[in-house]
N, C-alpha and C positions, 0 to 999 in steps of 0.2 A: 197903287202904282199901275200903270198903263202902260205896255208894250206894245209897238206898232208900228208899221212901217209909214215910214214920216213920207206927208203930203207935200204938194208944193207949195202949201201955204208957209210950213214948218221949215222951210229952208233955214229963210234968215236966223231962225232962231238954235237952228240945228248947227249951221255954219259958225255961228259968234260963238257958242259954246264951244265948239270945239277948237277955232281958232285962238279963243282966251286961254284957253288949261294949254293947249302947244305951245304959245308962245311964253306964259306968263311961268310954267314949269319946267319947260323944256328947251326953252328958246329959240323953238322951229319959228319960221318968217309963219305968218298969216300966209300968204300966198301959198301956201304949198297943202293949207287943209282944202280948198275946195278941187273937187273932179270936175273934172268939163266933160260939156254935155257927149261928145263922142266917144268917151269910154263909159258909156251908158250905166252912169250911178246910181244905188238904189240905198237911199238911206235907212236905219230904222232909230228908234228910238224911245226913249222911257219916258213918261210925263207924268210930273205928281203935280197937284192941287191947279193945271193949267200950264204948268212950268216944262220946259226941256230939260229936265235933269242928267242926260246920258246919248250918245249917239253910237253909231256905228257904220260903215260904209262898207259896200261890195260892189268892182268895176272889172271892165274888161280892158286889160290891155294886151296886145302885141296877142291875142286869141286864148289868155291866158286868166280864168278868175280870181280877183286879188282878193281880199278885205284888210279894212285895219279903219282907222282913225276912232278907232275905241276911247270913249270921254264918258267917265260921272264926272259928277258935280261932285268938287271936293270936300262938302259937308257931308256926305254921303256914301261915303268910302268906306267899304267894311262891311255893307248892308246888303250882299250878295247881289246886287243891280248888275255887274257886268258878265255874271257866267249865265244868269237870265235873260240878258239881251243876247247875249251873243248866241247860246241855245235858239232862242226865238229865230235872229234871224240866218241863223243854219240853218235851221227845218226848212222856213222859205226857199232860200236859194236849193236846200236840194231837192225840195217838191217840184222844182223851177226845172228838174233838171240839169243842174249843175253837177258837178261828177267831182270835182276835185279844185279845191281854194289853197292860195299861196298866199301866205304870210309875213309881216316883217315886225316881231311884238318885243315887249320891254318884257323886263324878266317876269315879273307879277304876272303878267297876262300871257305870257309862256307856261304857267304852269296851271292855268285855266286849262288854254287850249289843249294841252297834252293831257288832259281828261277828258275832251270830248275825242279823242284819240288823234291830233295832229303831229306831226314828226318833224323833229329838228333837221334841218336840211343844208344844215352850214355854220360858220363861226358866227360868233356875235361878234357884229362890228360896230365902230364907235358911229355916231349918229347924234349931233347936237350935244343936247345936253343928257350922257350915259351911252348906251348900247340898242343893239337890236338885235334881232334872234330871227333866220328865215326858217318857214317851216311850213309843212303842206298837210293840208286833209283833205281826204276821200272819201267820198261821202259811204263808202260801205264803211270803214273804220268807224267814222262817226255813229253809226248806226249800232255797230259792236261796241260803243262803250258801254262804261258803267254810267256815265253821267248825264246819261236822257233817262 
């Protein structure tokens, strides 16, 4: 498996991915996985045998850094792919400079995140199909984990 941040070649394939498992698990509209181009998206993502198996997104809105649209491939689930992606591209963004990312995650990837040291910042609220959970890391926290 292959960690990386996705070219512009890898969109389409980035975007279908993630828009399939939103809509077809979640019931988020399509419309709503892709960032446009002014909240300056930086995808990354996992590739086995050629394939997009897994994505990830970090964007800037309102001067604030987000991430989320977190996607394995559902054959795939279980195989530690998304605490490796997402490790991966933390490091990025905080090499980048980035200080501090805000989150909106499902419970699973809540208790990822709170190992790479992010902090629940609010109620989980309802959200399509289940919940969501806000929550922030700092890129020193990050650094004080256990889990780099």
């Amino acid at each position: 498996m292959i960690l990386r941040k996705a070219a512009e070649a890898d969109l389409n394939a980035v975007l279908t991915l993630a828009q399939n498992i939103f809509e077809q698990e979640q019931q988020i509209p399509r419309s709503l996985t892709d960032i446009p181009a002014e909240k300056r998206p930086q995808w990354w993502c996992a590739e086995t045998n050629g394939a997009i198996v897994a994505t990830l997104v970090a964007y800037v809105e309102n001067d604030v850094w987000h991430m989320g649209r977190l996607t394995v491939a559902q054959e795939l689930r279980g195989q530690g792919i998304a605490p490796r992606l997402i490790r991966f591209a933390l490091e990025d963004l905080f090499e980048q400079g980035v200080e501090e990312l805000h989150m909106e995650a499902r419970t699973a990837v809540v208790r990822i995140l709170e190992t790479f040291g992010a902090e629940i910042t609010g109620e989980a609220v309802p959200f399509y199909v289940g919940t969501i959970t806000p929550l922030c890391l700092k890129k020193d926290r990050f650094y004080a984990s256990t889990a780099i």
